[in-house]
N, C-alpha and C positions, 0 to 999 in steps of 0.2 A: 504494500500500500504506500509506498514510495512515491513520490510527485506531486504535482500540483495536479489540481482535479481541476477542471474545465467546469464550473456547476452551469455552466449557459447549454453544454450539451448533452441531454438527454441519454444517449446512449452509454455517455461516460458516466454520469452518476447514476444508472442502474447497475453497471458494471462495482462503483465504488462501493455502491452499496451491497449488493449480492457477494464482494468480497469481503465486509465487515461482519453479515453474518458467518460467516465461512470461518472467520476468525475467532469470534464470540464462540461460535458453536465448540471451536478445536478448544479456546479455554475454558468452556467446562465444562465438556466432558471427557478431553483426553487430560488435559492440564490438571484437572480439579479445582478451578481458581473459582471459589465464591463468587467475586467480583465480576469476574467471567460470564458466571450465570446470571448476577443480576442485568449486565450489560445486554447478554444474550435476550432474555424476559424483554427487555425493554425495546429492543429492536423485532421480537417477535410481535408485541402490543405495539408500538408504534410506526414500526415499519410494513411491516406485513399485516400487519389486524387481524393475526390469528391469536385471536386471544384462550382459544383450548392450549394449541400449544405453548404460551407464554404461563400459562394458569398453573401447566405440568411442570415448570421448570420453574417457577415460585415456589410452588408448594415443596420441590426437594430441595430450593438451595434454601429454603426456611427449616424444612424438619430435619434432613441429613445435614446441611451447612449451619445449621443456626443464622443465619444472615439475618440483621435486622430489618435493611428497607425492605428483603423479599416478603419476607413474615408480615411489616407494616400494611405492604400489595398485595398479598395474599387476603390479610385481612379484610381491606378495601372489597376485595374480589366477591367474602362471602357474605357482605353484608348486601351487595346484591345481585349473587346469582353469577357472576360475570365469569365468560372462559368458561363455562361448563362447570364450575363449581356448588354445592350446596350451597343455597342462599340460608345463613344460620348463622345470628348475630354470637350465641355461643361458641360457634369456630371464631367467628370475627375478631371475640373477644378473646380468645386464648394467644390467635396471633397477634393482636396488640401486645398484650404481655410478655411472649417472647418477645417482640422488637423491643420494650420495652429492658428486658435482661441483657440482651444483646451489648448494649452499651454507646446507644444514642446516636445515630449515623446524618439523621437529618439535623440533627443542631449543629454539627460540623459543619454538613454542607451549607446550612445558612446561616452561620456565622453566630451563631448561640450555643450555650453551651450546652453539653451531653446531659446534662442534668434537665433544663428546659425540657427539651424533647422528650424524656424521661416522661417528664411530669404533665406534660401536652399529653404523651399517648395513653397516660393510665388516667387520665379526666376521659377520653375518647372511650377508652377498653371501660370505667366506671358508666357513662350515658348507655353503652350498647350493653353490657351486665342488665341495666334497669330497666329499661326497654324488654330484653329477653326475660327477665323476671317478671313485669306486671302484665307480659302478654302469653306468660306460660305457654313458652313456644316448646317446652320437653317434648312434647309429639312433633315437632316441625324438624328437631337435630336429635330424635333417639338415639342416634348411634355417636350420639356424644359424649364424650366422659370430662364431665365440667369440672374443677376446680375451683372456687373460688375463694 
């Protein structure tokens, strides 16, 4: 991926692009790089709008990588439905929490700190607990094992 990209010619930036999956994809799942796979997710969901396969590679760089923003997007994901995932504010909430453990990825990226974000996502993960309690959605995520 060497050079200057031409973005005025179409051919050229479908090529740069079909090469930066190609890239995302080899880190991670040949490399193993977390990071990789969040890149990868994001170019699956943003570039290609396949959001089942972006959902699928959320969900393992959240529960096999721990990755926080994946977990935080994953979470996003089940609160409604999106990517072929169960819409179930209790997944939602559990991946809050994880991203939450993780150790704060988006207060770095925007310039706040890991604590912030911390504290942002577990008010987020607390609203969607409340919500999934006064609506007794347990029939909606049965095959959920909550914690709270």
């Amino acid at each position: 991926m060497a050079g200057l990209i031409n973005f005025e010619d179409e051919k050229e930036v479908k090529q740069f692009l079909d090469n930066l999956g190609v890239e995302y994809s080899y880190q991670c799942h040949k490399e193993k790089d977390p990071e990789g796979c969040q890149r990868l997710a994001d170019y699956l969901e943003g570039i290609k709008k396949n959001f089942d396969a972006a959902a699928q590679v959320l969900k393992h760089n959240c529960e096999v990588n721990g990755h926080g923003e994946s977990c935080y997007k994953l979470g996003a994901y089940h609160i409604t439905g999106k990517g072929g995932v169960s819409e179930c504010l209790k997944k939602a909430y559990s991946c809050f929490m994880k991203s939450c453990e993780s150790g704060g990825w988006v207060g770095r990226a925007r310039g706040s700190s890991p604590s912030t974000h911390s504290s942002s996502v577990k008010q987020i993960a607390t609203v969607v607990y409340h919500i999934a309690e006064a609506g007794n959605l347990s029939h909606y995520c049965s095959a959920t094992k909550f914690v709270g």
